[in-house]
C-alpha positions as CSV (number, residue, x, y, z in Angstrom):
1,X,150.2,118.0,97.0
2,X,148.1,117.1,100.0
3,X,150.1,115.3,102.0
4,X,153.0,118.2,101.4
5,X,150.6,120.3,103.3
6,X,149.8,118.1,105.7
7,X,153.5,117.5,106.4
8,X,153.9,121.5,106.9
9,X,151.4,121.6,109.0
10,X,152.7,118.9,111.0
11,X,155.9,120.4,111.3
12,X,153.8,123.9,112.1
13,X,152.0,122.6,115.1
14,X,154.7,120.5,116.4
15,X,155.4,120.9,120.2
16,X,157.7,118.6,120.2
17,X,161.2,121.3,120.6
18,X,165.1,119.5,120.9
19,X,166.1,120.6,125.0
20,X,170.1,121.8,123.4
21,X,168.3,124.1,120.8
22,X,165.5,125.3,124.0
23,X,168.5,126.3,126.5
24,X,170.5,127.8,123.8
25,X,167.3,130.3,122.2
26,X,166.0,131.1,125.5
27,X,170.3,132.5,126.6
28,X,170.1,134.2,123.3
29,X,167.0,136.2,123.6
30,X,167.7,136.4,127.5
31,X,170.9,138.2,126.6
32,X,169.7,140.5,124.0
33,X,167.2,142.0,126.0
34,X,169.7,142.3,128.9
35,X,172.0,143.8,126.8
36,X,169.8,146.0,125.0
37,X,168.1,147.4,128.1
38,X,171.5,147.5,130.3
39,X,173.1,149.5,127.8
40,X,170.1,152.1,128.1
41,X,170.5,152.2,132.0
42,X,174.1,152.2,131.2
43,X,173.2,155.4,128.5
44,X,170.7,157.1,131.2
45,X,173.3,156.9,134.0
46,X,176.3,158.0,132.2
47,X,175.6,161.0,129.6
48,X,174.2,164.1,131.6
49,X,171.2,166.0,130.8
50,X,169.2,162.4,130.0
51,X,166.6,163.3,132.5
52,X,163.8,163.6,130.6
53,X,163.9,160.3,129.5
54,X,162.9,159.1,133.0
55,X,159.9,157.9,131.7
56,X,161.6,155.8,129.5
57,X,164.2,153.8,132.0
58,X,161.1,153.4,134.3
59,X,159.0,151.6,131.6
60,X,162.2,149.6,130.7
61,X,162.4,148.2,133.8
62,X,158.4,146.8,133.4
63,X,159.4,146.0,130.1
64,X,162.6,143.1,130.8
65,X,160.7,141.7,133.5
66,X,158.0,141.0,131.0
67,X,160.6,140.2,128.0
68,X,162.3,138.1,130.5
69,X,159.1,136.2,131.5
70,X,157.6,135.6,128.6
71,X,161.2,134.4,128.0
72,X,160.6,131.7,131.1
73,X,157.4,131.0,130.0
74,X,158.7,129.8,126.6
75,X,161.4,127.5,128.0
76,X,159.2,125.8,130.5
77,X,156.2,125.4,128.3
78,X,156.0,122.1,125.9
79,X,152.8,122.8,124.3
80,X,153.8,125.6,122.0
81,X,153.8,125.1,118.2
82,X,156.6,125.7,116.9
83,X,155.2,128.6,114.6
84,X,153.9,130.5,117.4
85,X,157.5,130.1,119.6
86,X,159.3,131.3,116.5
87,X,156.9,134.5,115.6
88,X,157.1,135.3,119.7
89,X,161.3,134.7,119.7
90,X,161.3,137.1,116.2
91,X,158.6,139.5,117.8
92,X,161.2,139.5,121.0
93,X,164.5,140.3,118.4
94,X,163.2,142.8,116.5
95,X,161.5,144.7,119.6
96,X,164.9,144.6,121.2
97,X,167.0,145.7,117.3
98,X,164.4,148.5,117.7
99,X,165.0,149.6,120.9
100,X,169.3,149.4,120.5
101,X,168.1,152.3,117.5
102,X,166.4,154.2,119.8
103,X,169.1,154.3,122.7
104,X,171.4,155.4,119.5
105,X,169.2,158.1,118.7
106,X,169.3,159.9,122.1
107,X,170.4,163.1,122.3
108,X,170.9,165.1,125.8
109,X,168.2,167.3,126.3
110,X,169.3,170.2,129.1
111,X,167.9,173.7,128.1
């Protein structure tokens, strides 16, 4: 029973992290958040009466270029366990699955 443990935590703390399976996670999660806030720009620019939702594409902006560095960070780092790259790529997906609902939910809002 011990040594099971051992062996997950092992496995848990491992920084060791194959290059194929680093390139292909960081274009994933590279491309969501592209995608995700290109479509709200795309949203924004397109459907009129969106202007009150300037605060909104102005803290999108900040928020890729921190998505995306964090993004960076993860690719070019070796010392992160594996736990704690998963729970940031997860943290990263469902932030992005969130924010896909919330350009869905828009609605134009002229008086």
């Amino acid at each position: 029973m011990n040594h099971e443990i051992q062996k997950i935590r092992e496995k848990a703390l491992a920084t060791d992290y194959p290059r194929w399976r680093n390139v292909a996670s960081t274009i994933f999660l590279g491309l969501m958040c592209l995608v995700m806030v290109g479509s709200f720009w795309y949203v924004f620019a397109s459907i009129e009466g969106l202007g009150c939702y300037k605060g909104f594409l102005y803290m999108s902006m900040i928020w890729i270029v921190v998505e995306l560095l964090v993004i960076a960070y993860m690719f070019t780092s070796s010392t992160i366990p594996k736990f704690a790259r998963t729970s940031i790529a997860l943290v990263i997906a469902f932030s992005n699955i969130w924010f896909g609902l919330f350009i869905f939910s828009l609605k134009p809002c002229v008086i």
